[in-house]
Phi, psi and omega in degrees: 000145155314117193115325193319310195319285172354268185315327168282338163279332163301323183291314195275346194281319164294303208302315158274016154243021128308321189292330182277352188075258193274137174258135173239160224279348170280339189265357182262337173319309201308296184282010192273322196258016176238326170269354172273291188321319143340282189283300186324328175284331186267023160101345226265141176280163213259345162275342160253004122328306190286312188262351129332292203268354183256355153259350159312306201279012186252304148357269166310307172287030190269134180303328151335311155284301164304308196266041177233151193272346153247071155317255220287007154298324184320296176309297164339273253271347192251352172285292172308310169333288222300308194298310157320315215281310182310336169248005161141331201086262186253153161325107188260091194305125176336158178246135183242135167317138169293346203240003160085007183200117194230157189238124149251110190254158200230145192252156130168193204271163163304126150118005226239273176138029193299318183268001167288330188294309149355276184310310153340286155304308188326316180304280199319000180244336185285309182306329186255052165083350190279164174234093196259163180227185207194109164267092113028079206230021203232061235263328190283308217270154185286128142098344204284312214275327171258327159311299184328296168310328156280349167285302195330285190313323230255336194243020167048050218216099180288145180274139214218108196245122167262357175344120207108306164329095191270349168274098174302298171344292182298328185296300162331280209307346199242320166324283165003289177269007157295319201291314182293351184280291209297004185058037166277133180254342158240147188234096172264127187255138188243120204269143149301155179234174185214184206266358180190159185278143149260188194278293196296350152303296213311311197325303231275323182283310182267005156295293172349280185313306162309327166259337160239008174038101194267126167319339190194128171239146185240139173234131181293066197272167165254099175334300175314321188259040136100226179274342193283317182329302184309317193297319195303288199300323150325317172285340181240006198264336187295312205263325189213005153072117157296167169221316177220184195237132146254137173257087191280166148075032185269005209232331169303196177258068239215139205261328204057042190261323173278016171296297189327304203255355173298322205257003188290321230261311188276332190090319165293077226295158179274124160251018186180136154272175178228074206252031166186164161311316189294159182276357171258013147336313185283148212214118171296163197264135174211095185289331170307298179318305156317300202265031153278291122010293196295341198256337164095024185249050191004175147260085184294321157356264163314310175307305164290338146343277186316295188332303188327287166341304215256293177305130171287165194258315202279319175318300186304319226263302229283304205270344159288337174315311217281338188278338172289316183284341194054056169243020180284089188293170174272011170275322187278006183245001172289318187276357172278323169310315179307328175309316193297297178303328206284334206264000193131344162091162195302338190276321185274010169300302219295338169290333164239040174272158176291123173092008120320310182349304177277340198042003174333341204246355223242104161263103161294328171300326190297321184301312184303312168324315166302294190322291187294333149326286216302309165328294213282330183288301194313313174287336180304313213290176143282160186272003145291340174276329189261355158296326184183091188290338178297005178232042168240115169249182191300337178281328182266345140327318154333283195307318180314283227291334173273322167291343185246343166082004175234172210281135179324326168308337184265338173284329177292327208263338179280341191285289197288333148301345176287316209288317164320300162323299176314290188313325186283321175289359169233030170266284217302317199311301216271356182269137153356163181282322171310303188265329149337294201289321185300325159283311152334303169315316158340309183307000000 
């Protein structure tokens, strides 16, 4: 994940000055060179680095701060200010036409991942009440025209096509009124990219802007390349003014240093991430939450969303009644695992629990891996077997375990993870409201 290198060296860069108690303005130099090495590795540019740490360290040596007896929380609390501060501050939201009808145009380099992104927002704005459409504007790259229409189809989202048509221009200006015709209130046009910038993109781009004057041009980066990410969105932000950054591939194996230094550089804010393949992939930029993440102090926010996202109301109702009954089966502890998935699968929970951040301690992969045994024992039962497992003796036991390809020791130990679950969700169904919230703290 992104950040990671980052969130551990920082994280250990606190950790020893939790240790020292009173802090004197040489242990904050110290850990002041220890957080500049720290961002410069994760890629971060070096002039805003530099003026990173010198307003951390203007900060921090203040007597208000040394001569408290919690100084390096102070530091914590004055590093995140900064980093929020370093990445946009506040969430920065799309701009929508006051006249109910908006053109959003999206920019970027070949590789970027601009027209899977297209499709993306096009989800994302449909989950939030819009009727978005997808123009076709991208006449050069083999194929774009047809991805773009799969992208379309795969988000349930019409595509609006010229095949033949050698005018990118024309093509937009005729999107527009189609988009307006069909009663679609946003119209995202997916743009050529190159392989660097030129002169005859920038032209091309900007006839574009002029004709149809899009409310929000979004430029599309690649998190994986670094700082060139950054020159770019600088390179299109010079030529063709920009209004937001989406940021793909945030999810990769990635220093996240151009997260960091795109918006000191552009003036511009990052309004979307990019943490996955999938079309509810894209995610709005919340920098507090990020340098929340980044500090290893997890982002319960976000976590609760996605729950929000992924549990049915009607489910939640279904499975507290069966838990009130003491009817809670292994088919309801197969969909609760499904939920976990549906929410992103174990790594992105665990990133964004508090004191998680780095995971060191955490094997995920071993954990997913768990997940799909377990998966793979369950569907082996009968469904009189996933209702009601006290009626798996050694012989059917037998049967799971050549059916499902895992060792009976693992049929035992998921019966016990089952039974656990059971047991704890029907402490919580049943406990006072008071004594809930006490088991939450708990986690």
């Amino acid at each position: 994940m992104a950040f990671e290198g980052l969130s551990e060296k920082l994280q250990g860069v606190f950790k020893k000055l939790r240790g020292k108690g009173v802090l004197t303005e040489s242990d904050i130099d110290e850990a002041m060179r220890e957080v500049k090495l720290a961002l410069l590795e994760a890629d971060v540019s070096f002039k805003v680095v530099k003026q990173f740490v010198a307003d951390v360290r203007a900060k921090s040596v203040g007597a208000d701060v040394l001569e408290s007896l919690t100084a390096s929380q102070q530091v914590v609390k004055i590093v995140k200010d900064e980093l929020v501060g370093l990445m946009g501050g506040a969430n920065s939201k799309l701009t929508y036409s006051p006249r109910g009808f908006t053109v959003i145009m999206m920019a970027g380099l070949q590789g970027t991942g601009k027209t899977t992104t297209c499709g993306k927002l096009a989800n994302y704005l449909k989950k939030n009440g819009k009727s978005p459409m997808l123009a076709a504007c991208d006449i050069y790259r083999p194929a774009a025209i047809d991805q773009l229409e799969v992208v379309g189809n795969g988000v349930g989202v019409p595509v609006f096509t010229m095949r033949g048509c050698s005018d990118p221009v024309k093509i937009a200006e005729s999107a527009v009124k189609e988009a307006e015709l069909k009663g679609n209130d946003v119209l995202i046009i997916d743009t050529a990219g190159r392989l660097q910038i030129d002169e005859a993109l920038m032209d091309e781009l900007v006839r574009i802007k002029k004709a149809v004057k899009p409310h929000e041009i979004l430029l599309v980066v690649d998190a994986m390349t670094g700082q060139d990410a950054v020159n770019a969105a600088a390179g299109f932000n010079d030529a063709l003014g920009i209004d937001g950054i989406v940021m793909t591939k945030l999810d990769g194996d990635t220093r996240g240093g151009a997260a960091l230094s795109a918006k000191s550089v552009t003036q511009r804010p990052i309004k979307f991430i990019g943490v996955g393949e999938k079309a509810d992939a894209l995610e709005p930029f919340h920098p507090e939450r990020m340098a929340s993440r980044i500090l290893g102090m997890g982002d319960m926010l976000s976590l609760i969303e996605k729950a929000q996202e992924s549990f049915d109301d009607a489910k939640a109702e279904e499975l507290e009644r069966k838990m009130k009954k003491n009817e809670f089966t292994l088919e309801d502890f197969l969909e609760q695992m499904g939920q976990i998935k549906s929410m992103g699968g174990l790594a992105k929970i665990i990133d964004m629990l508090p004191g998680m951040g780095s995971k060191a301690d955490i094997n995920i992969e071993s954990g997913e891996k768990e997940f799909a045994q377990m998966e793979a024992i369950i569907h082996s039962m009968t469904k009189a077997e996933r209702r009601n497992p006290s009626i798996l003796n050694a012989s059917r036991k037998k049967r799971i375990a050549a059916g499902s390809g895992q060792p009976i020791q693992k049929i035992n130990n998921l019966i016990k993870r089952y039974g656990d679950a059971r047991k704890m969700m029907k402490q919580f169904m049943t406990a006072p409201k008071h004594k809930k919230n006490r088991m939450f703290q708990g986690f």
